[in-house]
Each structure stands twice: as structure tokens, then as C-alpha cells.
N, C-alpha and C positions, 0 to 999 in steps of 0.2 A: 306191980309194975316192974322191980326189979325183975321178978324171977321171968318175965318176959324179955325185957329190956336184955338179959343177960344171954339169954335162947337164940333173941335174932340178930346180937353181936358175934356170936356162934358163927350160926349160918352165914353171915355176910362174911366172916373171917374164912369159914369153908370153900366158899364161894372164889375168893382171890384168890388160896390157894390153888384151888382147882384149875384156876386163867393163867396161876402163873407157871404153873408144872407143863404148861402144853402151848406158854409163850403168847395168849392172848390179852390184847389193853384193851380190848372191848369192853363193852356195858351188856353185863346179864344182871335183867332184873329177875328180882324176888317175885312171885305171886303168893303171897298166903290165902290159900286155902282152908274156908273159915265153914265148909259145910259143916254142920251139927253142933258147930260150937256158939258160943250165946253171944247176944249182943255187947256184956258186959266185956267178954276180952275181945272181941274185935274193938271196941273203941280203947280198951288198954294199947293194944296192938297199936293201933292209930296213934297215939298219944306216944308210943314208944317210936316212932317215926315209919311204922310201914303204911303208905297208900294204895297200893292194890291189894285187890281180894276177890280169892273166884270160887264162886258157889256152883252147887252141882245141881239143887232143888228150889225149882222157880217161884212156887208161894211161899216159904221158909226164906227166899232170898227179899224177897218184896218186901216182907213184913222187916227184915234188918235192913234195909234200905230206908225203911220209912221212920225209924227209930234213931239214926243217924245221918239226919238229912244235914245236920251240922257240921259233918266232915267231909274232906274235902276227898273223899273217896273214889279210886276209880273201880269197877266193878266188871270183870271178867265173868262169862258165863261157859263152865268148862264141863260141864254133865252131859247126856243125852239127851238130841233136843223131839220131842213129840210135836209134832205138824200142828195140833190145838194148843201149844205151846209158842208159838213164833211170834206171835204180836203181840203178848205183853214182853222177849224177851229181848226184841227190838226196840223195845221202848224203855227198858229199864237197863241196861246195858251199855258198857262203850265198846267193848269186846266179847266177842263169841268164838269159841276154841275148837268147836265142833260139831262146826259144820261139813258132813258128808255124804249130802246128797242136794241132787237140781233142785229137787220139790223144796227143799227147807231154805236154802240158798235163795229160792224163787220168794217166797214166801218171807220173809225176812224183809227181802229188799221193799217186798209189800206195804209192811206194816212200819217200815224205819217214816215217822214223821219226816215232813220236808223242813221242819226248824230243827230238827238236830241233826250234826254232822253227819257222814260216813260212815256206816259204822264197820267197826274194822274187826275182818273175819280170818280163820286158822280154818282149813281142811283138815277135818282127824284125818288120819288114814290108819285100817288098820294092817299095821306092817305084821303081826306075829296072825294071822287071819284066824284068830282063834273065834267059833262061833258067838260067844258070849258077849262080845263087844264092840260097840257100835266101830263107825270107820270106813274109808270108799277101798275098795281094791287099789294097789297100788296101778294097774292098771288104767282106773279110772279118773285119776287124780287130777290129768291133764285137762280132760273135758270139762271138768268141774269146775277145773279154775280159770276155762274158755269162757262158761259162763259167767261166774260170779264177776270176773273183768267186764263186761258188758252190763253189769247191773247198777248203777250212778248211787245208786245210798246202800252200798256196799262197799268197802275198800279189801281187797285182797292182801294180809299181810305175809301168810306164811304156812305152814303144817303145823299138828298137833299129834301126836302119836303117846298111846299110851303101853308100852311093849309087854310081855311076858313079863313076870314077875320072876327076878331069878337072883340068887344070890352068887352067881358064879361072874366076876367081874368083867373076863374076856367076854364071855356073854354078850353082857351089859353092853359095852363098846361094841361090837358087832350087829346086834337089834339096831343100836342109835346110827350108827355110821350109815345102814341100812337105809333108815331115812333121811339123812343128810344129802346119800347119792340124790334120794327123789326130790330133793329141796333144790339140791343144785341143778340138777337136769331140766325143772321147771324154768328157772332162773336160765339156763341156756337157752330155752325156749320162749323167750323175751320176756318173762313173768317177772317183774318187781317185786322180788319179794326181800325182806328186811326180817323175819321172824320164824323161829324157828321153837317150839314150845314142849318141850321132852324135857324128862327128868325130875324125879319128885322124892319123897324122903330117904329113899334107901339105896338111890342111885343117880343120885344129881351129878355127883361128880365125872361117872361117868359121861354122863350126857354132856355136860361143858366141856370135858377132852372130846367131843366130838359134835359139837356147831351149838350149841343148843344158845338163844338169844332169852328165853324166859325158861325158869322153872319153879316147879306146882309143888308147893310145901306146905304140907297142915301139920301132922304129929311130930313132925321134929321141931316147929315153932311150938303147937299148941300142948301136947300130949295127947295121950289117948281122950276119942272120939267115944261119947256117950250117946247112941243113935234111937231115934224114938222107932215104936214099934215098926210103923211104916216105910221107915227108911231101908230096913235090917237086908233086905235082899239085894238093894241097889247097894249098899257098903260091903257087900262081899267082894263087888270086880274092883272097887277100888285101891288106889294105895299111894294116895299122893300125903 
């Protein structure tokens, strides 16, 4: 407990620096990102005061879903979503990170039962268009979120962007700000949006110098990630 307790003291301390070096009194939450890690430290984690947590693998999230029905957890789905995937992860879910495309945005709205809320959705986009990872053209972002506004058990919060992996800082800042423009431009374009979801262990800070409202933490809370066989190919594009 401690040696968690002490990691996500850490972080939230990283966190305020980061708001207050670029003059922000906002509220950026934490996501931990609890793919591959077991059930026993996410309920540490819980117990140490974090409530969100966003999984990337829908039966692997179900089954810790169902193991900690006793916390008061809210549960982000921030992976790839597969179209045979959409209706249990409208159903199991209060947020979805990534969604980018009509079909899955369609499909969602489908499956959200009528006794649970809205559920509240992120357009990935992918800004670095690199082939390997999911994401709608920055082009397309507009349309998408034409739709998803038109769909009643869906709520539109914001973008999700997962950038190039790069240890050059200016970089960093420059990919993020990149999608900040597409954030704000929506937002010109009458879109409500409130959420802006960039930024994960190796470049959070960049991303809060430039808009970011949630960021996607696993191995800087949790430590390195011990991934079963199946996982092994979907953990390469990661890196939150």
C-alpha cells in the first residue's frame, strides 16, 4: 500500500507542477491504466484513493470488473474497439476513449441500455497518422462528432490522441498542441466539448502544458507490465 500510496503522491505532485509552470487551476484527472495488471493492485490502487481506471482488453476488463464490484470504480475503455466488441463495452463502461469511426459510434449508441446514462465518448484521432494505430483522420473528426451529437445515449466529451512516441520534449508539445488546435476548432464549431485526453507516462507533462483535461498512467503508478502471451502484440503500440 505504501509503495503505491507513495507512486500516486508522485504523480499528483507532478501533476500540479505541471498546471502551475503554464499557470493552470484547472482539474486534470488521473486515469490509471490498470491493463495487465491484476486485480489485487487495482483494489490497492482504490484503496490508496484512485477511482478511475482504463483498460485496454474487454474480457480481461470484465472479469476485474466483476471481482471488484465493491468499489466504487469508474471504468474508462481506452484500447481498440472491434465492432463484435461494442455491446458489452456499452454496457460495461462509463467512458470510451476511442471511438473513431460512425460504424462503432453507431453501434455503441445501440447497445448503451436505456437505464444507464449517456455514455460519455472521446474521438481518438490519429494526429501522428502513423499506420499501426487506430484514430479518424484529422480531417474526419468533424463529421464524427456531427454524428455522435445526434445519437441520445451517447454524450460527446472531447478527443483522445495517442501521438508518436518520442523522447524529444519540443516534440511532445508540438504533436499535443496539434491536437488541442483540432479540440478547439470543434469547440468553434458549436461542439461542447469539456475533455481533452492526451498524455501518459513519459509525457504527461507535456501534454498538461498544452490543454490536456485527463491523462493515461499505468507504469509510472504501477511498474512494469507483465503481459500474457496474447496480449504481447497489442502491448508493443502502447505506452501509457
Amino acid at each position: 500500500m505504501n509503495t503505491f500510496y507513495d507512486s500516486l503522491q508522485a504523480i499528483h505532485a507532478r501533476i500540479a507542477q505541471a498546471k502551475a509552470q503554464v499557470g493552470r487551476n484547472d482539474t486534470v484527472q488521473l486515469c490509471a491504466v490498470s491493463k495487465a495488471q491484476s486485480v489485487e493492485k487495482i483494489r490497492i490502487a482504490y484503496e490508496a484513493g484512485q477511482t478511475i481506471f482504463g483498460e485496454n482488453y474487454l474480457q480481461e476488463a470484465i472479469d476485474k470488473q466483476a471481482q471488484l464490484q465493491d468499489c466504487a470504480i469508474e471504468w474508462h475503455f481506452i484500447g481498440p474497439i472491434q465492432s463484435n466488441k461494442t455491446q458489452a463495452i456499452a454496457q460495461h463502461f462509463a467512458w470510451v476513449h476511442s471511438v473513431d469511426r460512425i460504424k462503432i459510434a453507431e453501434r455503441l449508441a445501440n447497445a448503451r441500455g436505456s437505464q444507464l446514462p449517456p455514455l460519455n465518448v472521446c474521438i481518438q484521432i490519429n494526429s501522428s497518422e502513423e499506420s499501426s494505430k487506430s484514430g479518424a483522420g484529422l480531417s474526419d473528426i468533424a463529421a464524427l462528432a456531427e454524428v455522435i451529437r445526434g445519437l441520445p445515449a451517447l454524450r460527446l466529451r472531447g478527443l483522445m490522441a495517442i501521438p508518436a512516441p518520442t523522447k524529444d520534449i519540443a516534440q511532445q508539445h508540438a504533436q499535443f498542441k496539434q491536437v488541442h488546435q483540432a479540440y478547439l476548432a470543434l469547440q468553434q464549431q458549436g461542439f461542447a466539448l469539456d475533455t481533452l485526453s492526451i498524455g501518459m507516462s513519459d509525457d504527461f507533462e507535456a501534454a498538461i502544458a498544452e490543454g490536456a483535461t485527463i491523462v493515461r498512467i499505468g507504469s509510472a503508478l504501477f511498474g512494469a507490465r507483465v503481459y500474457h502471451q496474447t496480449n504481447t502484440t497489442n502491448s508493443l503500440t502502447e505506452h501509457q
